[in-house]
DRENMAR-875662 format. One record per atom (N, C-alpha, C): x, y, z; residue in three letters. Coordinates in steps of 0.001 Angstrom, whole numbers, padded with zeros to 6 digits, always signed. Layout:
! residues N
XYZALA ...
***
This chain:
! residues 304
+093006+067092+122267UNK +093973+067822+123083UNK +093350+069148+123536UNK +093851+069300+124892UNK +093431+070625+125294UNK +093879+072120+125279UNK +094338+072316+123894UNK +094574+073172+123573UNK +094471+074796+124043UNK +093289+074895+124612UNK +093227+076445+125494UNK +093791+076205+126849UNK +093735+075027+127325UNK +094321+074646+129030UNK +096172+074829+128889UNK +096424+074297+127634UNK +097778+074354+127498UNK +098628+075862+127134UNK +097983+076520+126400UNK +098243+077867+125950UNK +098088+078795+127398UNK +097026+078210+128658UNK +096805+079085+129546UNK +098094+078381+130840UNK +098901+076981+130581UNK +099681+077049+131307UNK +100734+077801+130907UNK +101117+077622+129230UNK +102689+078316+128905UNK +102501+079677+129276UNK +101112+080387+129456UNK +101336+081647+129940UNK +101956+081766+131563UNK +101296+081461+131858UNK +102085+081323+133973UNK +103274+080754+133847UNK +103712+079658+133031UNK +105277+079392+132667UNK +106427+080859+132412UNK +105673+081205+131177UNK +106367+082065+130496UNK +106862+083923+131278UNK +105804+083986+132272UNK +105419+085319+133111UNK +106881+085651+133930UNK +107976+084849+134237UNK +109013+084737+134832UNK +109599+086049+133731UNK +109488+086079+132450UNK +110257+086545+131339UNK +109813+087881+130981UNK +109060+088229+131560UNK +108049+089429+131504UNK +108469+090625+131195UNK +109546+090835+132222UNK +110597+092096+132160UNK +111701+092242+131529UNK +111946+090786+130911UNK +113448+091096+130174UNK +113255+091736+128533UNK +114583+092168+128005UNK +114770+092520+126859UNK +113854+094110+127126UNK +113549+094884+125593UNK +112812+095953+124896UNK +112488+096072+124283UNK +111500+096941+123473UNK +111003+096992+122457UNK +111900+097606+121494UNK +111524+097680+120004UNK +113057+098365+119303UNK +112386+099457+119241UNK +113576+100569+119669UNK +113655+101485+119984UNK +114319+102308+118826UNK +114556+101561+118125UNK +115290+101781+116807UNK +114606+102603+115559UNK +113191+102145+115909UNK +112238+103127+115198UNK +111390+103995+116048UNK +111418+105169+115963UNK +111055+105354+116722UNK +109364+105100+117336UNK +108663+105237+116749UNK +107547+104828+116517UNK +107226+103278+117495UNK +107718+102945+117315UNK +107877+101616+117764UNK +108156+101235+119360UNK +109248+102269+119770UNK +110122+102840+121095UNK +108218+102874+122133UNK +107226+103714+121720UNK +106122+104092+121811UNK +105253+103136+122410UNK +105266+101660+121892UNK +104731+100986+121918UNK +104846+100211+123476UNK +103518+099824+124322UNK +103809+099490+125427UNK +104154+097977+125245UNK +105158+097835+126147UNK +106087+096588+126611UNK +105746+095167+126700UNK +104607+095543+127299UNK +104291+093920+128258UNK +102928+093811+127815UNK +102647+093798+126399UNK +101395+092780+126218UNK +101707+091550+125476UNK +100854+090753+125706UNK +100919+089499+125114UNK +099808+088888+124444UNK +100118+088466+123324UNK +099121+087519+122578UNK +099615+086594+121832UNK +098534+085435+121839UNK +098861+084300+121165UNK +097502+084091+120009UNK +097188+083018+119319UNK +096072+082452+118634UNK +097112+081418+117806UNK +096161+080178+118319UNK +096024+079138+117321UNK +095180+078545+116516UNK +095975+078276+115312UNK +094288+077816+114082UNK +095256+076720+113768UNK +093854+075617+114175UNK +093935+074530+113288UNK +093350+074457+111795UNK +093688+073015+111196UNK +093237+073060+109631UNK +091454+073107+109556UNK +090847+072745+110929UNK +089494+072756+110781UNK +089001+074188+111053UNK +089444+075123+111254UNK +089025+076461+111511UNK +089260+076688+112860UNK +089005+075646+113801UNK +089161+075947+115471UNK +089667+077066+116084UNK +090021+077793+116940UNK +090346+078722+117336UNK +091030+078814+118871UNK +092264+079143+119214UNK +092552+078603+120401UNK +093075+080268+120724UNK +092782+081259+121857UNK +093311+082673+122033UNK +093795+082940+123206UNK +094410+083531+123870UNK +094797+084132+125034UNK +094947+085986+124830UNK +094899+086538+125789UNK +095643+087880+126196UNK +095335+089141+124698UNK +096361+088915+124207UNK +095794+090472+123386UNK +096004+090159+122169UNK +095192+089359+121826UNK +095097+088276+120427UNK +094669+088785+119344UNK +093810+090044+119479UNK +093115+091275+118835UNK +093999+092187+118355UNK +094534+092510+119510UNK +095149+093951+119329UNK +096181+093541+118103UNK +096016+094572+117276UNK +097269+094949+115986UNK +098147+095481+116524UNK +099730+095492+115844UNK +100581+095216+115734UNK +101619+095543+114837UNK +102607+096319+114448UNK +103269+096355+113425UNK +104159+095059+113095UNK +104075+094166+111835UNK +104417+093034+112064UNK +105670+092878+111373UNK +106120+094195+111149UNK +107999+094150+110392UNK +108075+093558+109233UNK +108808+092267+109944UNK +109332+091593+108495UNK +108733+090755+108529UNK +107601+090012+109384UNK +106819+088828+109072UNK +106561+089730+107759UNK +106418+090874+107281UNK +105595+091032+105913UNK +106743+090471+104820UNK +108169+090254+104991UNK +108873+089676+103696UNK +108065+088522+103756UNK +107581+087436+104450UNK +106755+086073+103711UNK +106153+086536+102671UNK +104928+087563+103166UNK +104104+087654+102028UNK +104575+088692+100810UNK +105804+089268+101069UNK +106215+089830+099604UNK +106809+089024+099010UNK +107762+087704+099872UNK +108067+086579+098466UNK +107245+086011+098079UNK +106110+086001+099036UNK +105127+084783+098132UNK +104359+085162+096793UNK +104629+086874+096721UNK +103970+087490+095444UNK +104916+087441+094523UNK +106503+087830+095173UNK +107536+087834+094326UNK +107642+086162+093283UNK +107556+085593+093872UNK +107529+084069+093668UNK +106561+083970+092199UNK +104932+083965+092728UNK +104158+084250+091650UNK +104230+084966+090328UNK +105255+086293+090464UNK +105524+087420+089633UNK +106699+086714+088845UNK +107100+086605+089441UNK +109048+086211+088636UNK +109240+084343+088512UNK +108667+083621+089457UNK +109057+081929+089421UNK +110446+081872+089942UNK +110867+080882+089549UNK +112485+080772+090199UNK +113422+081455+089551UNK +112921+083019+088597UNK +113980+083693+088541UNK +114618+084611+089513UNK +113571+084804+090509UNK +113908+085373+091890UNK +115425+084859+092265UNK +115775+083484+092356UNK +116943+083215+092887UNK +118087+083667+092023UNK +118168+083977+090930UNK +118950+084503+090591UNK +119357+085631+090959UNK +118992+086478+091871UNK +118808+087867+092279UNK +119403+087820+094082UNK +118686+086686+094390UNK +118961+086210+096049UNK +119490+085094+096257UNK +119768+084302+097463UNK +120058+083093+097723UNK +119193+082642+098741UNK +119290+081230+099389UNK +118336+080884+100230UNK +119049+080019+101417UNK +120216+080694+101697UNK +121342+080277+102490UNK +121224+081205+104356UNK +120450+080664+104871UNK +121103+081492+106641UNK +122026+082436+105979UNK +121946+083761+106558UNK +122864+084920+106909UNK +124046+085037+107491UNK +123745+084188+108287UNK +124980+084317+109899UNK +125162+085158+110524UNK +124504+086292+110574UNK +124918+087626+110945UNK +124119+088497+111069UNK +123686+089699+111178UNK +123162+090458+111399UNK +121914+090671+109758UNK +120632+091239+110088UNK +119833+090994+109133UNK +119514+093075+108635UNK +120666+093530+109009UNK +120975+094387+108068UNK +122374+094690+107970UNK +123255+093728+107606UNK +124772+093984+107377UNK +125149+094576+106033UNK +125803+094944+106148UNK +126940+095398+104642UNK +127573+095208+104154UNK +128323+094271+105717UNK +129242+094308+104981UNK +129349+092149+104467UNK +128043+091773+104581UNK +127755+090083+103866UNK +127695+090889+102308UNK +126774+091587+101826UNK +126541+092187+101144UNK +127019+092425+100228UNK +128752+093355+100633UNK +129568+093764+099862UNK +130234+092539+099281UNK +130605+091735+100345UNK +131501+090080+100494UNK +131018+089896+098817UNK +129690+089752+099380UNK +128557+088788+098057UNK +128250+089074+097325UNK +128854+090375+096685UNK +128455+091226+095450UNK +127317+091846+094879UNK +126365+092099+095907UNK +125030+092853+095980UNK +124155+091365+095601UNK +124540+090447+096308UNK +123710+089350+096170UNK +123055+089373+097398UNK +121794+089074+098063UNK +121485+088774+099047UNK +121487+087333+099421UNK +121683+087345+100942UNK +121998+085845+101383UNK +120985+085137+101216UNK +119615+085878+101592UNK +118165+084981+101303UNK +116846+086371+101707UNK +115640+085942+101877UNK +114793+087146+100886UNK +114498+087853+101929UNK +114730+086745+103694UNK +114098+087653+104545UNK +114848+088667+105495UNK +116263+088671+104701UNK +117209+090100+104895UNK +117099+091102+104744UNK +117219+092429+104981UNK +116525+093320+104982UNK +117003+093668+103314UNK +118275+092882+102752UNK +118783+093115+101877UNK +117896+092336+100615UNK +117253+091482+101201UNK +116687+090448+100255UNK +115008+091045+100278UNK +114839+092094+101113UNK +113319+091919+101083UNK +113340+093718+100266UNK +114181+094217+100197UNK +114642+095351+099308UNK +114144+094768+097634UNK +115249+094138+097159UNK +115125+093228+096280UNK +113628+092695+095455UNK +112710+092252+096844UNK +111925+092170+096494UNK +110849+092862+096338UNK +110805+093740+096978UNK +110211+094762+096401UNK +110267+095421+095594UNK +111639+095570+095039UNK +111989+095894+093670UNK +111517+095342+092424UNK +111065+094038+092714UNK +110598+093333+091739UNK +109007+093542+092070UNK +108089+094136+092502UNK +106867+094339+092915UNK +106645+095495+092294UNK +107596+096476+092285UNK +107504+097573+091177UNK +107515+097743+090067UNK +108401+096822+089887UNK +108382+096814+088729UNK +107379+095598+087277UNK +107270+094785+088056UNK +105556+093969+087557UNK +104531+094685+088152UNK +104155+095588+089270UNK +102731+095810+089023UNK +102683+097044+089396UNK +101401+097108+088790UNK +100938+098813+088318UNK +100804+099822+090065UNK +100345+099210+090934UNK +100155+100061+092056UNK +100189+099082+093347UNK +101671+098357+093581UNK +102532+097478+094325UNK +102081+097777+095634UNK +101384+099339+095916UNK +101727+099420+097135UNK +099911+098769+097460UNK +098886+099331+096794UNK +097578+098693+097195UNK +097513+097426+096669UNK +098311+096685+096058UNK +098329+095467+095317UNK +098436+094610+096955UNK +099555+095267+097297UNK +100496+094270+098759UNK +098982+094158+099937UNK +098637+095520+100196UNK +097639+095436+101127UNK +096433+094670+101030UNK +096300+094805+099589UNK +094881+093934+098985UNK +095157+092153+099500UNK +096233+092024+099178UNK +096790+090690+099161UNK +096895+089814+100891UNK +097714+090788+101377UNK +096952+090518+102875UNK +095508+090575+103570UNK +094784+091470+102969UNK +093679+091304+103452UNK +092815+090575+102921UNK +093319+089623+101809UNK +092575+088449+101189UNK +093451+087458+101795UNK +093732+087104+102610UNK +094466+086112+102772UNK +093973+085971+104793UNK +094218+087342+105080UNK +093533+087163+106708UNK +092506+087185+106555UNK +091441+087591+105985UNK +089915+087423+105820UNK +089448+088800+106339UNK +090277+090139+106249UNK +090185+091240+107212UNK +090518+092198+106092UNK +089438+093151+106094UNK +089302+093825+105097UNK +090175+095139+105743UNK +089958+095322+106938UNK +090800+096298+107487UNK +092051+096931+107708UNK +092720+095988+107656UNK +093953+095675+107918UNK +094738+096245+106996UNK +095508+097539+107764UNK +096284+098439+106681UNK +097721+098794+107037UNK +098123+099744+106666UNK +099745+100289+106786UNK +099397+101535+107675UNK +101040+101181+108810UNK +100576+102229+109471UNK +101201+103311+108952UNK +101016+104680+108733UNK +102161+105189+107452UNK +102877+106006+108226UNK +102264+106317+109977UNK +103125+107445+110719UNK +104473+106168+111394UNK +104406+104657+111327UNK +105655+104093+111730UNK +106312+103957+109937UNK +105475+103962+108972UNK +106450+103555+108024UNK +107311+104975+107602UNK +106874+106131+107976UNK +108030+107455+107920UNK +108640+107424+109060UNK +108188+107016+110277UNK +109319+107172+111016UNK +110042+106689+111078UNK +110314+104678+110393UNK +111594+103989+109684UNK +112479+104636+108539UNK +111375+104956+107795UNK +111839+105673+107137UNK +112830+107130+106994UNK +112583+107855+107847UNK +113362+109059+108147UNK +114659+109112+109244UNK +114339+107348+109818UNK +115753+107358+110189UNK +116635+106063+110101UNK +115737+105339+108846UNK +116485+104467+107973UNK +118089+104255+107280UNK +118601+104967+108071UNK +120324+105411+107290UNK +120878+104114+106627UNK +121170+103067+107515UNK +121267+101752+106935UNK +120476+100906+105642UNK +119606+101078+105976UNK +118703+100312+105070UNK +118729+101403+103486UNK +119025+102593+103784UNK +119219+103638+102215UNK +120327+102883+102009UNK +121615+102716+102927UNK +122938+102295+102838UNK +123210+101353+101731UNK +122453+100220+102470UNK +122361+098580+101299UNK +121229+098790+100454UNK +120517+099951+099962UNK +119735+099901+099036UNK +120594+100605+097767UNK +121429+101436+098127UNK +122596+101815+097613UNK +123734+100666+096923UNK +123716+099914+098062UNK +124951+099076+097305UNK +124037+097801+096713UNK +123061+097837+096628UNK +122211+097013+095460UNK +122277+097948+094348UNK +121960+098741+094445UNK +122015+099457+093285UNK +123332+099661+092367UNK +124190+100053+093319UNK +125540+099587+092757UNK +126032+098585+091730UNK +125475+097555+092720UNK +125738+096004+091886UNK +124585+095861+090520UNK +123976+097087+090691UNK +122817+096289+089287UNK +121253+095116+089959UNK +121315+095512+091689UNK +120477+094516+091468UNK +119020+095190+092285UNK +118982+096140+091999UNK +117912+097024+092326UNK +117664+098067+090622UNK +116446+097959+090261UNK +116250+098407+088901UNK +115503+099676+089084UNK +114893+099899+089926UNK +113733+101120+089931UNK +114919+102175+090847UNK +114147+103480+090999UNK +114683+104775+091934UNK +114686+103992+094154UNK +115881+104177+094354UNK +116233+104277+095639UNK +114495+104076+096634UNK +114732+105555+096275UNK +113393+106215+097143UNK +112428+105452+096992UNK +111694+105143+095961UNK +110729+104490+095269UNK +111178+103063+096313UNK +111819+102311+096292UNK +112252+100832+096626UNK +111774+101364+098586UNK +112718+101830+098906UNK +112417+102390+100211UNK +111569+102772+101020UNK +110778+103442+100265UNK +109370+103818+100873UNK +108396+102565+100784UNK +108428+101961+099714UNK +107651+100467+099412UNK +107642+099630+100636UNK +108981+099402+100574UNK +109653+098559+101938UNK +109319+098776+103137UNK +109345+100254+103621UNK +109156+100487+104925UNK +107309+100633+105090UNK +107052+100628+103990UNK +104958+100366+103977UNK +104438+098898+104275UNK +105743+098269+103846UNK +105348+097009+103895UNK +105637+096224+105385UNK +106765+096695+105650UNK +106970+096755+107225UNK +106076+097096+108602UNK +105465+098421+107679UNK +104679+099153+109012UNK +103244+098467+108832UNK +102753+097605+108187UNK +101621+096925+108067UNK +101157+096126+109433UNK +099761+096745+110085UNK +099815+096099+111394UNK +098334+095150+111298UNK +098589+094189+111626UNK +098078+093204+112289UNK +097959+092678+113497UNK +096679+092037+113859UNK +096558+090912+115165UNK +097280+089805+114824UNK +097535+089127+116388UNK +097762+087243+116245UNK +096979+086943+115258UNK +095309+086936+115934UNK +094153+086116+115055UNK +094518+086174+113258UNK +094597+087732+113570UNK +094816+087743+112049UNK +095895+087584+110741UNK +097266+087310+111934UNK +098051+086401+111647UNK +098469+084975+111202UNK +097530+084885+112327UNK +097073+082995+112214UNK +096469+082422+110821UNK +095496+083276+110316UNK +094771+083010+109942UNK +095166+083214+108327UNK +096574+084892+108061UNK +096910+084650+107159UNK +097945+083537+107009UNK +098815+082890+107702UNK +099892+082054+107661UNK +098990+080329+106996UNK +097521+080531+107468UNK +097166+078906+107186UNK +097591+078546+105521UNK +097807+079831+104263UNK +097848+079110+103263UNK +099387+078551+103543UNK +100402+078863+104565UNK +101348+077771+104241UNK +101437+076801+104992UNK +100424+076783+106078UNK +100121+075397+106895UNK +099660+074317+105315UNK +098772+074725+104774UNK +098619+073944+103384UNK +099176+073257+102310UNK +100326+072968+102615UNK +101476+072339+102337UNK +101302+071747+101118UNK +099970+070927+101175UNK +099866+069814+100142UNK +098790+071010+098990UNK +098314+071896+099293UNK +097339+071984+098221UNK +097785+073468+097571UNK +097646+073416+096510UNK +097973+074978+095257UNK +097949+076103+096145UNK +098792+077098+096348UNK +097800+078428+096763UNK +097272+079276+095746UNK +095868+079663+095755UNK +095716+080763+095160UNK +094839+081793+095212UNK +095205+083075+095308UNK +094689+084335+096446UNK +094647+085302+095244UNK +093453+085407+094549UNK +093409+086489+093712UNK +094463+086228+092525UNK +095519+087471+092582UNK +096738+086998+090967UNK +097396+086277+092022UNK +097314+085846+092657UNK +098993+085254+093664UNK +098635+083505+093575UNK +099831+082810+092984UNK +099570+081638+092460UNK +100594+081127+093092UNK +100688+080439+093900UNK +102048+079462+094046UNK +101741+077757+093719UNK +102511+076782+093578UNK +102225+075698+093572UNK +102841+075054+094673UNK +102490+073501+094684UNK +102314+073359+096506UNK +104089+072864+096248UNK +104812+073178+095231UNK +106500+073256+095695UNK +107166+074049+095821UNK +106345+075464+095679UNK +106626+076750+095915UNK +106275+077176+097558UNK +105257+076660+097862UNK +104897+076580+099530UNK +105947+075939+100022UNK +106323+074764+099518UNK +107274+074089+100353UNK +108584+074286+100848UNK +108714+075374+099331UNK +109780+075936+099387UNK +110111+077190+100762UNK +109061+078080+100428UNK +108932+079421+100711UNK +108827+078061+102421UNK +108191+077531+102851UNK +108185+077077+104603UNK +109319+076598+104775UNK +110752+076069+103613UNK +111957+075792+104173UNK +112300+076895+104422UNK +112682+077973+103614UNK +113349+078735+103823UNK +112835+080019+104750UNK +111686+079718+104907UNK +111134+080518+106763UNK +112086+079665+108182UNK +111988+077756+107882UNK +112744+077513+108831UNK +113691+077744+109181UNK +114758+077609+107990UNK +116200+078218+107485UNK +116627+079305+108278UNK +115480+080418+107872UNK +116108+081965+107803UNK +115183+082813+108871UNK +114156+082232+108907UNK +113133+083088+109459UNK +113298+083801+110787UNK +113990+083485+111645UNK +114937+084255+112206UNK +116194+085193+112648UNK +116464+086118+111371UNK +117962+086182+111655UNK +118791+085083+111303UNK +119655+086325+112889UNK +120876+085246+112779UNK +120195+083793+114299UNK +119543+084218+114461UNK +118968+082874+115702UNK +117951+081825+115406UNK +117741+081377+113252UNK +116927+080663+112871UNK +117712+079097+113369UNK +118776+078748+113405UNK +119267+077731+114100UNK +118972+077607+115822UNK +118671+078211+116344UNK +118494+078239+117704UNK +116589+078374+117792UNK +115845+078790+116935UNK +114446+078719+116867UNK +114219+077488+116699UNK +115102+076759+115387UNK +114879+075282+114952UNK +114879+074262+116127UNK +115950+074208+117205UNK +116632+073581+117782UNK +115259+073633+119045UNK +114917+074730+119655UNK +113873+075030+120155UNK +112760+074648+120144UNK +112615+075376+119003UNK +110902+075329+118959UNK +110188+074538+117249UNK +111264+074113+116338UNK +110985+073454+115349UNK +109977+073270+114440UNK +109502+074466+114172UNK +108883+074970+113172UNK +109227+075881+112342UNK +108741+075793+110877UNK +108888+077224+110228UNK +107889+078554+110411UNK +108541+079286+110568UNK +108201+080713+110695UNK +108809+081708+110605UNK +108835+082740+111225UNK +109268+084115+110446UNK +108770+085417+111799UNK +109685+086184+112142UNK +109425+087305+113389UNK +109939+088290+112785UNK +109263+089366+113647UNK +109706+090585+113148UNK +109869+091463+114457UNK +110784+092546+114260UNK +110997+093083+115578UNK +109847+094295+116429UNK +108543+093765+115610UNK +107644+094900+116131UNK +107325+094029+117411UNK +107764+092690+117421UNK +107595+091686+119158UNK +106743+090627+118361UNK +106408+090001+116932UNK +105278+089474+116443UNK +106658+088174+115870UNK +105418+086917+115901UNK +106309+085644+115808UNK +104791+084817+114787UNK +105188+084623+113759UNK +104226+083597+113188UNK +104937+081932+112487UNK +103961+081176+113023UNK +105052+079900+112559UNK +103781+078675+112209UNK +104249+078009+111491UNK +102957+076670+111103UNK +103711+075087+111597UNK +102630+074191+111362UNK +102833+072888+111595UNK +102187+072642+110020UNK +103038+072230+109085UNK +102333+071559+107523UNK +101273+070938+108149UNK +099914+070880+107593UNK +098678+070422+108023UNK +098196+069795+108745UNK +098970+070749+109627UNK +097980+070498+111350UNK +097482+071845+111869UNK +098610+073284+112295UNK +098015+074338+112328UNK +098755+075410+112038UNK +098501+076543+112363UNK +099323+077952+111982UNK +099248+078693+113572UNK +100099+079070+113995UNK +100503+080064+115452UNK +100947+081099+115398UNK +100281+082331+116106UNK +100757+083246+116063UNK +101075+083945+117543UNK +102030+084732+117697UNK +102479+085429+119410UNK +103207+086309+119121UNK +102291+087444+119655UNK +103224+088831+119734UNK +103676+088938+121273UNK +104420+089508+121735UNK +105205+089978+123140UNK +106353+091248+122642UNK +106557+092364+122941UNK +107487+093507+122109UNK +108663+093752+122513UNK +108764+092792+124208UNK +110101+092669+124392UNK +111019+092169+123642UNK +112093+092494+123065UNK +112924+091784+122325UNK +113969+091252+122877UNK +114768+090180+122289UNK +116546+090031+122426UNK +117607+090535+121754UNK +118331+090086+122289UNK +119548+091197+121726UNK +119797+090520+119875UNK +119066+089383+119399UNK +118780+089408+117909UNK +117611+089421+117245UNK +116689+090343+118112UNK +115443+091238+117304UNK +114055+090239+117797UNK +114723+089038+118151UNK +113336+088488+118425UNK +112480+088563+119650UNK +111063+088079+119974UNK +110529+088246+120898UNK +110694+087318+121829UNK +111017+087347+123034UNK +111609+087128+124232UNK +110525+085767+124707UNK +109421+086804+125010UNK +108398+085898+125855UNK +107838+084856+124715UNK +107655+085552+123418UNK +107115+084404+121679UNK +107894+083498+121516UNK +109270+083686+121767UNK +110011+082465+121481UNK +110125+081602+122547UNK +109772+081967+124123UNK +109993+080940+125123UNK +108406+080208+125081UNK +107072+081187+124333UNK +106148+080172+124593UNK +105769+079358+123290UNK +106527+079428+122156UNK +106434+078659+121181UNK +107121+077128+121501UNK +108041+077735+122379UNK +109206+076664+122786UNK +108262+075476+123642UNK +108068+076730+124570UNK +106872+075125+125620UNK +105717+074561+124766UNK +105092+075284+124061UNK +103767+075228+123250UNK +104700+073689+122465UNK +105493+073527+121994UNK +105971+072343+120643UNK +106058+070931+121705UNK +106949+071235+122839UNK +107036+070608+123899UNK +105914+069916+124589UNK +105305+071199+124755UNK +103780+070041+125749UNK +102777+069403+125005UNK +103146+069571+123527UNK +101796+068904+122389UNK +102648+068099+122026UNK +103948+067979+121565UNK +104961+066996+120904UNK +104202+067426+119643UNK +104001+068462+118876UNK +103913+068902+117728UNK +104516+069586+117295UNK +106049+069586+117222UNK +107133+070157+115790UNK +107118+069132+114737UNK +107888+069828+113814UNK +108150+069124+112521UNK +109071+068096+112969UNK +109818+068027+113863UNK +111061+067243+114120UNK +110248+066018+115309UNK 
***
């Protein structure tokens, strides 16, 4: 298959979409960031390499970073994690309060802003220095030694984080946050502001293209029903409240974040990555989700 011919039509497809939506403006830091670039990269299981547009350029990749804090959380705790979270769609907004309150400082599932709190809570409290532990861990996993936190977007989430102190509060409330506020918060928003390329996206997502085989990355151990797990519940959830409308779409598991970055796999065939910073009105990327959509379409490669 012609894989670079096809990636270079969904781009002239996708160019109609160019101008819609924004970047979130919500951080400010972020507001900063110019509009209209685009990148893709695909990796197959043989290493191959398929790129377009700004495939290089880093990226703040949000909450694609909750994957890789459950996948440590996972390793650290096993399935006592669920006792703490659930692995149920949200329905709603992926920093509400008021699911939250409903649910008794339970989170709906890990990649809520409520659930990825949580987990970081549990990162503090098993390891000695969580915050170079996390970075180490990504950059053994993209093959990119570089690849760091940006720390002038993770204070500027941070300093106007009101919400996210909000439900770190009413975890705490409930008993399900163990360490200091601050401490949980600042973790979180480091882990957020962590920027990456596509390529180097791609390339960390292949251990869950790996479906069938162990992961193991330094201390980070999962077994291949812990992968399986952690890629349902990317399909599940990995969007918001629009992981039913990604499924329906574009039918893969993956996981976006509102810095405009979209990463998603095919179980052992490949791993995809597409940033675009326009967003929709539920955080995701505009132009990533319309060319994931054609991309499944013109290969007939979803899970479905």
């Amino acid at each position: 298959m012609d894989y670079q011919a096809i990636l270079e039509n969904i781009y002239r497809e996708i160019l109609p979409y160019a101008g819609e939506g924004k970047q979130a403006d919500y951080i400010p830091a972020l507001a900063e960031v110019e509009p209209d670039r685009f990148g893709i990269s695909l990796r197959l299981m043989d290493g191959s390499t398929f790129e377009l547009g700004d495939a290089h350029t880093r990226f703040s990749i949000q909450s694609i970073s909750k994957v890789f804090a459950l996948t440590i959380a996972i390793s650290l705790e096993g399935e006592a994690i669920w006792k703490r979270m659930g692995k149920e769609p949200s329905g709603s907004s992926f920093n509400s309060l008021v699911q939250l309150e409903y649910e008794n400082g339970i989170p709906r599932n890990p990649f809520i802003n409520a659930g990825a709190l949580v987990l970081a809570d549990i990162m503090i409290s098993r390891l000695q220095n969580p915050e170079q532990f996390f970075i180490d861990y990504i950059r053994k996993i993209s093959d990119s030694p570089t690849v760091d936190y940006n720390r002038r977007v993770a204070e500027s989430e941070l300093s106007t984080g009101y919400l996210n102190a909000a439900i770190a509060n009413l975890l705490k409330y409930h008993r399900n946050i163990d360490n200091g506020i601050d401490e949980v918060l600042r973790l979180y928003t480091l882990m957020c502001s962590v920027e990456m390329s596509c390529a180097e996206l791609s390339k960390a997502f292949m251990c869950f293209a790996r479906s069938n085989e162990e992961f193991r990355h330094g201390e980070v151990t999962l077994t291949k029903s812990n992968v399986k797990r952690i890629n349902a519940i990317m399909q599940t959830c990995g969007f918001y409240d629009e992981a039913g409308e990604f499924s329906f779409l574009v039918g893969l598991p993956g996981k976006s974040g509102v810095g405009g970055g979209i990463a998603a796999i095919y179980p052992s065939l490949y791993s995809i990555a597409v940033w675009s910073p326009r967003l929709n009105s539920k955080g995701n990327s505009i132009m990533g989700m319309k060319a994931l959509e054609l991309f499944t379409t013109e290969t007939s490669e979803s899970i479905f």
